[in-house]
N, C-alpha and C positions, 0 to 999 in steps of 0.2 A: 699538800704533799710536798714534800721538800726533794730537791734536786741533790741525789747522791753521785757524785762523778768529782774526779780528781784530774784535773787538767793538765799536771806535772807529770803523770803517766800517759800521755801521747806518743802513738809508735811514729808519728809525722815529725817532719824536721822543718824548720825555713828555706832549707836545701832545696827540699823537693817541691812543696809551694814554689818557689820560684824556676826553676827548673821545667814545672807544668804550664806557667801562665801564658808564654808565647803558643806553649798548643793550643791551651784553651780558650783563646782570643783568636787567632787565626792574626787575621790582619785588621779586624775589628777593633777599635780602642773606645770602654763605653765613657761618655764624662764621669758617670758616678757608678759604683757598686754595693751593696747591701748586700753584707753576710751576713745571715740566719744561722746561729750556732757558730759563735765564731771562735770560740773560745777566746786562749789567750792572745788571739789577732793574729796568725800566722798569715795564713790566706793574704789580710789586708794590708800585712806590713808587705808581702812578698806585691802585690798591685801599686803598692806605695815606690818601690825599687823600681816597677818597670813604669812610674812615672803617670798614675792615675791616683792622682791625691787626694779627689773627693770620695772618700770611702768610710762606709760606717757600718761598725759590727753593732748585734745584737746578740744576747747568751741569758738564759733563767740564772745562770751565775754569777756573782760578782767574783771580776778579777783582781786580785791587790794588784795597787800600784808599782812596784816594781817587777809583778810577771808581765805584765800588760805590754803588745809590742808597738801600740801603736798610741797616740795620744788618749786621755780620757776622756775629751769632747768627743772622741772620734768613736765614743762607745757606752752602750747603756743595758740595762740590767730590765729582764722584760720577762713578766709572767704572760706567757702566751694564750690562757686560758680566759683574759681581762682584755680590754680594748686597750691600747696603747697607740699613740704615735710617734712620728718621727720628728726631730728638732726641724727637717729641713721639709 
């Protein structure tokens, strides 16, 4: 079954990503993060900015590379219904 979702229609911004990540860290800083459903890497660029650079998305979708905010090692294309792992 194919993944219908259009990623260039997100009501979310970078803005706000970034804007939340001091809340939702508190004073916790993890070494690494793994977002599940990351889409076009908003989330991980916005953890990238406050300075947690091991961070890697996962999405049933592939992003082209110029939506993509974050490197493309830094992200892979995963049917979640199959076993898969992580590069790291």
């Amino acid at each position: 079954m194919p993944i219908r979702y259009n990623h260039k229609i997100e009501p979310q911004g970078l803005d706000g990503a970034q804007a939340a990540i001091p809340y939702i860290l508190g004073t916790h800083v993890p070494a690494s993060v793994l977002d599940v459903g990351c889409g076009v890497g908003k989330w991980l660029k916005a953890l990238e900015l406050h300075g947690i650079t091991n961070v890697y998305g996962i999405d049933g979708v592939d992003i082209p590379e110029g939506e993509l905010l974050v490197s493309r090692s830094k992200f892979q294309v995963v049917d979640l219904r199959t076993e898969w792992r992580l590069p790291q």
